[in-house]
C-alpha positions as CSV (number, residue, x, y, z in Angstrom):
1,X,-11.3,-35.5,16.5
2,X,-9.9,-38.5,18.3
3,X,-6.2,-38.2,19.8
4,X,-4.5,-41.8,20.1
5,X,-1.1,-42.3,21.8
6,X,0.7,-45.5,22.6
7,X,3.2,-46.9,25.0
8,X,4.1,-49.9,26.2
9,X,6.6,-51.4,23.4
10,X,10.0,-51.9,24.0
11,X,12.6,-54.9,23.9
12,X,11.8,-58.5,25.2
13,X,13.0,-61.6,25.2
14,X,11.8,-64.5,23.4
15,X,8.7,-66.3,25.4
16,X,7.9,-62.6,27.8
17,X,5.2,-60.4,27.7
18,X,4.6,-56.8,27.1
19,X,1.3,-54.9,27.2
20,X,0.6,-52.2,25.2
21,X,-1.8,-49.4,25.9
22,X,-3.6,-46.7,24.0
23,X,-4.9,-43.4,25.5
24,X,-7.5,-41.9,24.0
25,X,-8.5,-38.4,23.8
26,X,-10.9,-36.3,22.1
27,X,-14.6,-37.1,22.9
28,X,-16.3,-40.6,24.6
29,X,-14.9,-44.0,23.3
30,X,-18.8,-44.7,23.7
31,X,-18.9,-43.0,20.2
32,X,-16.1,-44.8,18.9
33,X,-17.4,-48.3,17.5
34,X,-14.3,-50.4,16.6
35,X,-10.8,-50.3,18.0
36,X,-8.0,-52.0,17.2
37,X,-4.4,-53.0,17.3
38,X,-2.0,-53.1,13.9
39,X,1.7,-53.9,12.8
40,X,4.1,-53.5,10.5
41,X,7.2,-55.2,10.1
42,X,10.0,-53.2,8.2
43,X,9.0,-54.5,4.3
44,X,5.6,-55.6,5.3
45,X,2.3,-54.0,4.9
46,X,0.3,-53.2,8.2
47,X,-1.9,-56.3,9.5
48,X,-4.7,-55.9,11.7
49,X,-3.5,-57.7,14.7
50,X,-6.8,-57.2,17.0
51,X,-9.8,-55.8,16.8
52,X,-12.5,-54.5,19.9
53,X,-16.0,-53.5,19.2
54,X,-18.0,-51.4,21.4
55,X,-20.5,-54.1,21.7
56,X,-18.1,-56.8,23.1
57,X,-17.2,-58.7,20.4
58,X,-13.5,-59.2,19.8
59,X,-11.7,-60.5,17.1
60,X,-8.0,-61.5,15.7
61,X,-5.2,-62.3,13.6
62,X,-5.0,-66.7,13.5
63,X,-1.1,-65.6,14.0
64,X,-2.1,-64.1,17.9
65,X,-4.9,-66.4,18.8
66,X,-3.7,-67.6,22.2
67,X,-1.2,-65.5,22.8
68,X,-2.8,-62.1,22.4
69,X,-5.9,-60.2,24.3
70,X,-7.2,-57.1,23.6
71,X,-9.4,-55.5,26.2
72,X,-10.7,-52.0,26.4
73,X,-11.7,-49.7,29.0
74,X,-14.2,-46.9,28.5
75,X,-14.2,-45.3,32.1
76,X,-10.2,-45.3,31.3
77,X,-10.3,-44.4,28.0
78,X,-8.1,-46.8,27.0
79,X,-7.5,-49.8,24.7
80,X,-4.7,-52.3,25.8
81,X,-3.0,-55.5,23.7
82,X,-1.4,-58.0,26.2
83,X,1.0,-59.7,24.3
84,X,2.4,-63.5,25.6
85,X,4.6,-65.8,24.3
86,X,6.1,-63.3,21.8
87,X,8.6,-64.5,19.5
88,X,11.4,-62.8,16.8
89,X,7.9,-63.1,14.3
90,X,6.2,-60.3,16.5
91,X,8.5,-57.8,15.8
92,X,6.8,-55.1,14.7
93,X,5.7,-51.1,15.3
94,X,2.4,-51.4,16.6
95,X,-0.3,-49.3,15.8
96,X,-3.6,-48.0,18.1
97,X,-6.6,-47.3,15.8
98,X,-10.2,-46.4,16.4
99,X,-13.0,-46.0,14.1
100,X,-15.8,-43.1,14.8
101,X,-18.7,-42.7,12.4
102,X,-17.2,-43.7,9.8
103,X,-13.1,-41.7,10.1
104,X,-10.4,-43.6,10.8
105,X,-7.6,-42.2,13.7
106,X,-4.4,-43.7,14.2
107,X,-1.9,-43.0,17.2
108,X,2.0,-42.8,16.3
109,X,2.6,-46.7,17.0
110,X,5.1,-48.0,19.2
111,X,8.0,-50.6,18.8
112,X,8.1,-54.4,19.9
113,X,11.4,-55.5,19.3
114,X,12.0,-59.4,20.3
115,X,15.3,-60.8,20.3
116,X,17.6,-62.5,22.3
């Protein structure tokens, strides 16, 4: 069973930067195929924000393009969303997920609050 837990979030202002990381635990990411990075804003459903696959190939949301990479590190065993140029419409809880023959994990999420 994969184990995912994120950190990173907090409060920022308008125009800064956060990165978020994921740990993951519970076997090889080499197993785990897709990864990615969600939120939900309070009355929102959860959007995929970015997405990793273990063959290179990223993908994401038109609303980061830009603004937002997601990178992950096998050896580390870790999946990381640096966030730039945030603004009040990135508010969110931001979710870690990973996708491993075919199950679907999901750490606890972490808040990104920007406001001035």
């Amino acid at each position: 069973q994969v184990q995912l837990v994120e950190s990173g979030g907090g409060l920022v202002q308008p125009g800064g930067s956060l990165r978020l990381s994921c740990a993951v635990s519970g076997g090889s990411m080499l197993s785990i195929n897709h990864m990615g990075w969600y939120r939900q804003a309070p009355g929102e459903q959860r959007e995929l924000v970015a997405g990793a696959h273990s063959g290179g190939n990223t993908n994401y949301a038109d609303s980061v393009k830009g603004r937002f990479t997601i990178s992950r590190d096998n050896a580390k065993k870790s999946l990381y969303l640096q966030m730039n140029s945030l603004g009040p419409e990135d508010t969110a809880v931001y979710y870690c997920s990973a996708n491993r023959w075919g199950l679907d994990y999901w750490g606890q999420g972490t808040q990104v609050t920007v406001s001035s």
